[in-house]
VEXLUMNU-529089 format. One line per 10 residues: number of its first residue (from 1); their letters; for each residue x, y, z of N, C-alpha, C. Coordinates in nm, 3 decimals, decimal comma, always signed. Layout:
<rs>
NUM	a	X:Y:Z:X:Y:Z:X:Y:Z ~ ...
</rs>
This chain:
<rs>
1	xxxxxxxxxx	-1,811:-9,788:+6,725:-1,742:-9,662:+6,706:-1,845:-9,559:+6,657 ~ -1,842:-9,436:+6,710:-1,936:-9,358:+6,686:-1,887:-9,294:+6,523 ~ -1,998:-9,174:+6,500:-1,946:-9,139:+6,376:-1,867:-9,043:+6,311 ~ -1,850:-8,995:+6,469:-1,719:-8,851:+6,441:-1,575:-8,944:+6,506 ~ -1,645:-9,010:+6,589:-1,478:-9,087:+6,554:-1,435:-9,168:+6,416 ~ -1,544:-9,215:+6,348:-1,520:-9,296:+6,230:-1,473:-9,185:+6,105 ~ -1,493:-9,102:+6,113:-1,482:-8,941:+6,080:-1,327:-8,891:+6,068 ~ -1,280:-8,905:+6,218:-1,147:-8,853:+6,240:-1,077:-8,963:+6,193 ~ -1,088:-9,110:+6,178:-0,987:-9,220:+6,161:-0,960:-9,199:+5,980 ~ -1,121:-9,180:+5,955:-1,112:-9,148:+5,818:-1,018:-9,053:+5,785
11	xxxxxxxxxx	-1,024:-8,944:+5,830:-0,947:-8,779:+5,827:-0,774:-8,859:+5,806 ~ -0,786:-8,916:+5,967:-0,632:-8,916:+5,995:-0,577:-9,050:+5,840 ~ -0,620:-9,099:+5,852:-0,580:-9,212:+5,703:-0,558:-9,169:+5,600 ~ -0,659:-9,129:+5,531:-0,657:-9,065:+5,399:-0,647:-8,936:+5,384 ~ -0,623:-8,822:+5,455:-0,537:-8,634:+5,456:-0,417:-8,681:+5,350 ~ -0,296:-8,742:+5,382:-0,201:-8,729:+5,279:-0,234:-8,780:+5,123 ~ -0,280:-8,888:+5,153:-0,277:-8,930:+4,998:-0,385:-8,853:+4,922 ~ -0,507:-8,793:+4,995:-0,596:-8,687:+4,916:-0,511:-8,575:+4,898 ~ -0,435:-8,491:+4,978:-0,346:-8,443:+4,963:-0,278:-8,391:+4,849 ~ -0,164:-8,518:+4,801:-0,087:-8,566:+4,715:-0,138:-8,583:+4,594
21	xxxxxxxxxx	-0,245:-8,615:+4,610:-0,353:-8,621:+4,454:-0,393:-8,500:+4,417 ~ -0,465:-8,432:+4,517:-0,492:-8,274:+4,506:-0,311:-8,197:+4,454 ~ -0,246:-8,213:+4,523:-0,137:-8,158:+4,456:-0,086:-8,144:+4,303 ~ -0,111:-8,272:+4,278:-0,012:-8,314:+4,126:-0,107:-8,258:+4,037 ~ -0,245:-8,239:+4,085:-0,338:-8,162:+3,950:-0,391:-8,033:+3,975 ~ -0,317:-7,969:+4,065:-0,298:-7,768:+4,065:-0,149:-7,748:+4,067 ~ -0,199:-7,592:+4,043:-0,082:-7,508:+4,030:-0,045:-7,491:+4,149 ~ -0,137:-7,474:+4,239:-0,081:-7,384:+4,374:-0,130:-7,468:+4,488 ~ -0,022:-7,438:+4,625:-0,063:-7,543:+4,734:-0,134:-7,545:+4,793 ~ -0,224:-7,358:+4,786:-0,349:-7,353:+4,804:-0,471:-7,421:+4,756
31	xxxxxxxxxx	-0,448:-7,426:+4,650:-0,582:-7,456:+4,607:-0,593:-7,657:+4,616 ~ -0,478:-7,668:+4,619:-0,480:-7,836:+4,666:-0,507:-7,838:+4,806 ~ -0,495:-7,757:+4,888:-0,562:-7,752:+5,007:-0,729:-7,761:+4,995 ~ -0,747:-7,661:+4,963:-0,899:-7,668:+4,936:-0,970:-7,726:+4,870 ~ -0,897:-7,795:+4,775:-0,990:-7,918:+4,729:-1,015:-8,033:+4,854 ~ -0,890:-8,021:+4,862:-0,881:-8,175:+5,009:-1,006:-8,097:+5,133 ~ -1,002:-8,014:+5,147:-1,131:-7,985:+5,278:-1,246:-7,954:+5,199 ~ -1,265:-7,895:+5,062:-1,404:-7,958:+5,022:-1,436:-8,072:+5,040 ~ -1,326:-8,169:+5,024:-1,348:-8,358:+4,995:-1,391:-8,359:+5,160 ~ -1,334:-8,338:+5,198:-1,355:-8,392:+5,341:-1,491:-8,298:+5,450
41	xxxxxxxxxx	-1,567:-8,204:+5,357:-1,639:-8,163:+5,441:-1,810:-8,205:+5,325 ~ -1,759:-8,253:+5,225:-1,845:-8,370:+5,196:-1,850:-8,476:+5,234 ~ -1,756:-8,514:+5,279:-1,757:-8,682:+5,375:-1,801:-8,613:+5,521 ~ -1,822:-8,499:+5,522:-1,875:-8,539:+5,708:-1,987:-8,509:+5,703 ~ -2,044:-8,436:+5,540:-2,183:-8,392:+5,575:-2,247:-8,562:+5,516 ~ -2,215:-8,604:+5,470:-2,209:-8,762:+5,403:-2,186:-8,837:+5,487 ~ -2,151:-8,781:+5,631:-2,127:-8,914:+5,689:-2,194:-9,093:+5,708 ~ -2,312:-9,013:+5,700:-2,452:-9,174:+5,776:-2,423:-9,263:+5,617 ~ -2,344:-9,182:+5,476:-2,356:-9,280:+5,361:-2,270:-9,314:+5,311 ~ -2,143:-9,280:+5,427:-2,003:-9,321:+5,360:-1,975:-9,486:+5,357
51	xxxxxxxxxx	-1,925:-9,536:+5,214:-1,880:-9,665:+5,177:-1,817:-9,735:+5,304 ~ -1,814:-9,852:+5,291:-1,770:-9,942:+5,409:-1,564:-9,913:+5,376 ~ -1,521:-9,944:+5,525:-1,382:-9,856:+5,557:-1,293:-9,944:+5,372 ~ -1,295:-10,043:+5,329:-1,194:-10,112:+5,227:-1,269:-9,999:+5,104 ~ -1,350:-9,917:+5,081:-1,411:-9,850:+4,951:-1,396:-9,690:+4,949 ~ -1,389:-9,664:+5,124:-1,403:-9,516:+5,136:-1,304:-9,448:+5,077 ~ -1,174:-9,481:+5,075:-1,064:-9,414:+4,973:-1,144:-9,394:+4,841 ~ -1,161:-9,477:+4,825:-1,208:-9,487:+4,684:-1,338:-9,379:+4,640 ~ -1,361:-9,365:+4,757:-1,502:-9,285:+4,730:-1,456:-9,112:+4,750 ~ -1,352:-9,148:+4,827:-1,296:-9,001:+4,875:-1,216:-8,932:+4,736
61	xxxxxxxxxx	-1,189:-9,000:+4,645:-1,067:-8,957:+4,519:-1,193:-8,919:+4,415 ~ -1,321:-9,027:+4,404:-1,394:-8,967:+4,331:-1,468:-8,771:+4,380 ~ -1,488:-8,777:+4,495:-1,536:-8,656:+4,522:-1,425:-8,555:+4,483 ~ -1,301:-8,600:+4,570:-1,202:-8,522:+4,510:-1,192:-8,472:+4,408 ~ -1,219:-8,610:+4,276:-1,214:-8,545:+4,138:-1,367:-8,441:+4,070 ~ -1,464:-8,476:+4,154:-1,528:-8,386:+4,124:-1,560:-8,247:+4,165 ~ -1,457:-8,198:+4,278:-1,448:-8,104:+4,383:-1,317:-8,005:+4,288 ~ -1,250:-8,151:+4,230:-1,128:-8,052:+4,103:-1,190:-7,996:+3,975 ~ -1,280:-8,078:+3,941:-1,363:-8,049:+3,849:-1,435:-7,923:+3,852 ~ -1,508:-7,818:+3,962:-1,583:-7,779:+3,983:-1,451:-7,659:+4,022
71	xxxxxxxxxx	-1,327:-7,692:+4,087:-1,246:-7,627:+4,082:-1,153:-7,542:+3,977 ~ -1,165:-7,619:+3,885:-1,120:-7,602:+3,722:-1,233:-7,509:+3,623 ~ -1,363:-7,545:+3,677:-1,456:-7,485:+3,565:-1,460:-7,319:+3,649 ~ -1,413:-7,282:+3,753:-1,451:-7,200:+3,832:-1,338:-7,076:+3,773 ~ -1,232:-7,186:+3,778:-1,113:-7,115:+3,794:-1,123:-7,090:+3,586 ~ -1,216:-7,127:+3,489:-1,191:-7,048:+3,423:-1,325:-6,976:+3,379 ~ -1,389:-6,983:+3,460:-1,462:-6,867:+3,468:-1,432:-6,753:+3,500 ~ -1,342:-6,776:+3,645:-1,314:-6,614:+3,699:-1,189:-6,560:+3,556 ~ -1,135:-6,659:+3,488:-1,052:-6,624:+3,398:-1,086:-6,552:+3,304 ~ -1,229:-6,567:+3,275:-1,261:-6,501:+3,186:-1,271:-6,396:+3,193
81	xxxxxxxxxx	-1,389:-6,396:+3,332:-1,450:-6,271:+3,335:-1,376:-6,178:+3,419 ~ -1,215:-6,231:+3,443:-1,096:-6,130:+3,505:-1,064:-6,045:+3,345 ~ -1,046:-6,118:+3,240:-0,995:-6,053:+3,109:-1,093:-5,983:+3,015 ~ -1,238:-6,007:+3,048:-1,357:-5,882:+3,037:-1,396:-5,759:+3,091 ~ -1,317:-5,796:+3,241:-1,309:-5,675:+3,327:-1,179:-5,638:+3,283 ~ -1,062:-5,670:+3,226:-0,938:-5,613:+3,237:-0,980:-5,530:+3,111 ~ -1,034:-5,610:+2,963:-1,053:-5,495:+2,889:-1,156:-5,379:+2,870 ~ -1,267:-5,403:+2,987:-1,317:-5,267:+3,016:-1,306:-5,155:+3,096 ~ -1,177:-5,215:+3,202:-1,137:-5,145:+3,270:-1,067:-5,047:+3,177 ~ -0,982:-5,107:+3,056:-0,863:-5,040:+2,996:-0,990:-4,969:+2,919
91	xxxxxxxxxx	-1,076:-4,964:+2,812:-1,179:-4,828:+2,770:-1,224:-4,779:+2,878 ~ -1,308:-4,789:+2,975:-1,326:-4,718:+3,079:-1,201:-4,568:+3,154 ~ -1,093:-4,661:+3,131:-1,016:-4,573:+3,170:-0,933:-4,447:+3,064 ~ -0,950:-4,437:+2,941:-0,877:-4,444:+2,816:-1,018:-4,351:+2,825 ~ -1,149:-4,359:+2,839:-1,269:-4,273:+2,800:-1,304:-4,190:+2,908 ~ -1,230:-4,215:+3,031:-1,223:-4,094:+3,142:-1,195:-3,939:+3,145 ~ -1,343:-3,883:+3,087:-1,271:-3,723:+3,102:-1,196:-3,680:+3,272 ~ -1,209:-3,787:+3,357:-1,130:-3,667:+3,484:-1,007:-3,697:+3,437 ~ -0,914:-3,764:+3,329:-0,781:-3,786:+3,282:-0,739:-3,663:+3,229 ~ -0,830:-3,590:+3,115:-0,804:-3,478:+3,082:-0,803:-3,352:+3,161
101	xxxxxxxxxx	-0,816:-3,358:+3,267:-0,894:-3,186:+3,345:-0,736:-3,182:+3,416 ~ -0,638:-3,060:+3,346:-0,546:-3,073:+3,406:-0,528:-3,028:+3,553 ~ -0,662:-2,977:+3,643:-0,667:-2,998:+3,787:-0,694:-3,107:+3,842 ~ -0,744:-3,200:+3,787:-0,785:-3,335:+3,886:-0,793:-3,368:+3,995 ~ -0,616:-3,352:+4,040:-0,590:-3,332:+4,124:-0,611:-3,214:+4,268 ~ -0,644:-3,122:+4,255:-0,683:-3,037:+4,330:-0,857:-3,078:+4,370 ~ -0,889:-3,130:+4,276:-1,085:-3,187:+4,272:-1,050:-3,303:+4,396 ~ -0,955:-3,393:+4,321:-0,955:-3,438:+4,431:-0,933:-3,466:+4,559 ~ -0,825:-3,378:+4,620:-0,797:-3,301:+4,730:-0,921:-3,219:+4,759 ~ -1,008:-3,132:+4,743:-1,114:-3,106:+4,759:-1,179:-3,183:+4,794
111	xxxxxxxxxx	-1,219:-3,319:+4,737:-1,315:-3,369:+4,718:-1,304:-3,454:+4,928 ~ -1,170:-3,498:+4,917:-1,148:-3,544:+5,092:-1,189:-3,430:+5,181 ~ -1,170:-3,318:+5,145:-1,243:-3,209:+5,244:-1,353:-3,246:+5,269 ~ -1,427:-3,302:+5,204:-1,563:-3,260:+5,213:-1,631:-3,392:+5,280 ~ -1,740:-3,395:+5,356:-1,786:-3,492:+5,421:-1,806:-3,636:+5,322 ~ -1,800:-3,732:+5,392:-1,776:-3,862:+5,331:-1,982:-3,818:+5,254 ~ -2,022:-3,838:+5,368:-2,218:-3,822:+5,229:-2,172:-3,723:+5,127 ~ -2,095:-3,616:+5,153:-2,145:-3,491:+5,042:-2,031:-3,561:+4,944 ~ -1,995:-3,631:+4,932:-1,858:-3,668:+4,848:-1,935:-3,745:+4,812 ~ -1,997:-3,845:+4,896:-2,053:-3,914:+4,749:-2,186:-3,882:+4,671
121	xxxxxxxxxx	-2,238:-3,783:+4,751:-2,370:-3,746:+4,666:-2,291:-3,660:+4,544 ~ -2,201:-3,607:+4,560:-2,144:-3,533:+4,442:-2,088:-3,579:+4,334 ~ -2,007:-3,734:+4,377:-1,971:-3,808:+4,325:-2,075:-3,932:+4,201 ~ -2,179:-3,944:+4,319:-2,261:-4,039:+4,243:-2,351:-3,954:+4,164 ~ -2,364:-3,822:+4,149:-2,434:-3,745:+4,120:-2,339:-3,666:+3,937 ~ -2,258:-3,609:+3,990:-2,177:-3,599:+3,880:-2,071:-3,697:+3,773 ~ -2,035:-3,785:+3,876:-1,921:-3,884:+3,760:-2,037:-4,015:+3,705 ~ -2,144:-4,009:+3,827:-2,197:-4,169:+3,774:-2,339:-4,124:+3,692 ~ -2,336:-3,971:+3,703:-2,499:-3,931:+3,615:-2,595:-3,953:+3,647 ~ -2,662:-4,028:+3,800:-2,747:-4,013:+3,875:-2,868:-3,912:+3,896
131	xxxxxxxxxx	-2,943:-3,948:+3,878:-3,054:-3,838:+3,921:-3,037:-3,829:+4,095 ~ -3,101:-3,730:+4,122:-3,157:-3,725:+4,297:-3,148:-3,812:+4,343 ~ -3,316:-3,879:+4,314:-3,383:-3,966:+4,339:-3,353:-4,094:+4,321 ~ -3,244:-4,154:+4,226:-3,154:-4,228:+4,215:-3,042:-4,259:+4,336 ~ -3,001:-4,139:+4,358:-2,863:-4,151:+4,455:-2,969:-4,163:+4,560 ~ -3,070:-4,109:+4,634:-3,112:-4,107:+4,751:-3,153:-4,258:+4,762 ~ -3,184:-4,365:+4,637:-3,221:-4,454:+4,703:-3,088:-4,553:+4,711 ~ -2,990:-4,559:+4,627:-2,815:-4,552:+4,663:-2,771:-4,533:+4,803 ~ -2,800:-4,437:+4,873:-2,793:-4,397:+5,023:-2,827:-4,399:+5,089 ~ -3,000:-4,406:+5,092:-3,096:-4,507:+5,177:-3,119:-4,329:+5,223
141	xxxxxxxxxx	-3,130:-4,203:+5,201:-3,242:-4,106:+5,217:-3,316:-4,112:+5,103 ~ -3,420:-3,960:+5,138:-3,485:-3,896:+5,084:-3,441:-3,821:+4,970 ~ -3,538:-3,814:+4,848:-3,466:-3,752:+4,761:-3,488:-3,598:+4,781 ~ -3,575:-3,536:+4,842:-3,548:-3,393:+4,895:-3,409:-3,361:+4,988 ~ -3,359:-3,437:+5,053:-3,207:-3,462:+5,154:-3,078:-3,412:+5,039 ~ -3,187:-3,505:+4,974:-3,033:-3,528:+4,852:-3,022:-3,383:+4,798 ~ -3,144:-3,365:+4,721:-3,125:-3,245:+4,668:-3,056:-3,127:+4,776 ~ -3,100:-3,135:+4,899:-3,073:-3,039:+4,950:-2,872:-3,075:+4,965 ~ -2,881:-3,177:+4,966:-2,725:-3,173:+5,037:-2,615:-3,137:+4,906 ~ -2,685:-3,241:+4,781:-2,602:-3,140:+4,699:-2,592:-3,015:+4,629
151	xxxxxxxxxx	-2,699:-2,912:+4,640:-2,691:-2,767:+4,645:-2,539:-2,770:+4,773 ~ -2,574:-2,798:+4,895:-2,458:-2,777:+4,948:-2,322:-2,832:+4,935 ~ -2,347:-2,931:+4,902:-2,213:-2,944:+4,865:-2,125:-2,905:+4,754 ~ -2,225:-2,871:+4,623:-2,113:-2,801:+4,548:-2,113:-2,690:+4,589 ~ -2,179:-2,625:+4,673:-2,110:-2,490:+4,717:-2,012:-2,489:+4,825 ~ -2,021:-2,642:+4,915:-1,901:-2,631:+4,950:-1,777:-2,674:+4,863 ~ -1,810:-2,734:+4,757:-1,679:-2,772:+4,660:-1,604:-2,622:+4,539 ~ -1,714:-2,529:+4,552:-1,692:-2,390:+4,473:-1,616:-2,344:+4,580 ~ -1,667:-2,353:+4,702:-1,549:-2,281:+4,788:-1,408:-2,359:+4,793 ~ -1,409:-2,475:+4,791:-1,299:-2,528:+4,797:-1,187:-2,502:+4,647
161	xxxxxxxxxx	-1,252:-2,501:+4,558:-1,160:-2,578:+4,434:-1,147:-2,347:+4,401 ~ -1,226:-2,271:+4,408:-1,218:-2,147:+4,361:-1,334:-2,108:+4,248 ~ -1,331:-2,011:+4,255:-1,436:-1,959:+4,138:-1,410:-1,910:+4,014 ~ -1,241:-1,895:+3,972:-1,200:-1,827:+3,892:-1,215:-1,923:+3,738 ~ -1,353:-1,887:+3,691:-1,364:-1,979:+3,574:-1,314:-1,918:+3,436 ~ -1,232:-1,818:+3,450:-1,128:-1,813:+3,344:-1,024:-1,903:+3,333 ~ -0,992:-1,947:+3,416:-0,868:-2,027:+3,424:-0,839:-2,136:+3,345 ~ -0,747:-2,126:+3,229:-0,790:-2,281:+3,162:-0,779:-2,398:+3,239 ~ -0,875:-2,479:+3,231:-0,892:-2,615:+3,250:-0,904:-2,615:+3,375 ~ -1,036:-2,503:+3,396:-1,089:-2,482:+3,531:-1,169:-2,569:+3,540
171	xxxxxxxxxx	-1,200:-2,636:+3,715:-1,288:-2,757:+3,690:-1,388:-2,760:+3,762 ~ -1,440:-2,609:+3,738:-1,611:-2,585:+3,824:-1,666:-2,634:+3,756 ~ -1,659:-2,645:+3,594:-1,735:-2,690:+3,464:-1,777:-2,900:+3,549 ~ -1,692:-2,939:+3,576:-1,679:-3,117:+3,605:-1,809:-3,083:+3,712 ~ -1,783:-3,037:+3,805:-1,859:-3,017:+3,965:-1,999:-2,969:+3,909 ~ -2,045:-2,891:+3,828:-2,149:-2,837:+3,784:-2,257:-2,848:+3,670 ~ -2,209:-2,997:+3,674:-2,288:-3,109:+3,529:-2,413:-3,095:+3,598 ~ -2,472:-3,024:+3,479:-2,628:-3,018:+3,515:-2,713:-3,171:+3,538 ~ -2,779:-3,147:+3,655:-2,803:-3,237:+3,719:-2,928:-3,277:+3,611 ~ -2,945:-3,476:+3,577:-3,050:-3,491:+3,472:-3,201:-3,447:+3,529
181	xxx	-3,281:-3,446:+3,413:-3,426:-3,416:+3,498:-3,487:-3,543:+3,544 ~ -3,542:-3,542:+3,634:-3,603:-3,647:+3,707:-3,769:-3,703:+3,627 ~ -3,751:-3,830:+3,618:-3,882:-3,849:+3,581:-3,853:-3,958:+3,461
</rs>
């Protein structure tokens, strides 16, 4: 018998009861899925060293358990670092001056006007504090490009949003963060 047929007999035998084992130790029927085709795509890259047919179960529950194992340490990792991102998302968001600018909204309606590059050179330029020469290598130009495009673009964003900087909680002030010095 060759070894992708010894492969599939294996598959077809032992799928449920790896299965069933994978089941009873997750939460979800996903992830007992995917333990069972990790197990089994270590037994095919394993094939030339798999145990003789009376042991291979046996060999298949250990991988299993170490495929859950590796499944478990994973799953609280992303746990963690889901509830490190959840509480910096919440200061991040809580320390957002575009929360206060009672136009925001109009910036950002503006901001879709404007070409997808000049949006984000303006963007990575004003909200993320970027130098030029920073964003140009962000975008894969030149940092003379850059400069040039965002002179234009906040003048296309002055035309868009208005000029009337009396206005309380006018938001040419956001668009017109002096750009840092380079160097």
């Amino acid at each position: 018998m060759s070894s992708e047929e010894r492969f599939r007999r294996l598959y077809a035998v032992n799928f449920e009861a790896l299965l069933a084992f994978a089941s009873r130790r997750v939460e979800q029927p996903e992830d007992a899925a995917d333990v069972v085709a990790e197990t089994f795509l270590v037994a095919w890259r394993r094939n030339g060293d798999l145990p003789a047919d009376d042991e291979v179960r046996l060999w298949l529950y250990g991988v299993a358990r170490r495929v859950l194992a590796n499944h478990y340490r994973g799953g609280t990792r992303r746990d963690r670092l889901g509830e490190r991102l959840r509480q910096r998302l919440a200061v991040v968001a809580s320390a957002d001056p575009g929360h206060d600018v009672p136009q925001r909204l109009v910036v950002r309606e503006a901001l879709k006007l404007l070409s997808e590059t000049d949006r984000e050179i303006l963007m990575l330029t004003a909200w993320e504090g970027l130098e030029p020469r920073e964003v140009a290598a962000v975008i894969g130009a030149s940092p003379v490009v850059v400069r040039t495009r965002l002179s234009r673009a906040r003048k296309r964003m002055r035309d868009l949003v208005g000029h009337d900087q009396e206005t309380p909680g006018h938001v040419l002030d956001v668009l017109t963060v002096p750009v840092p010095k380079e160097g």
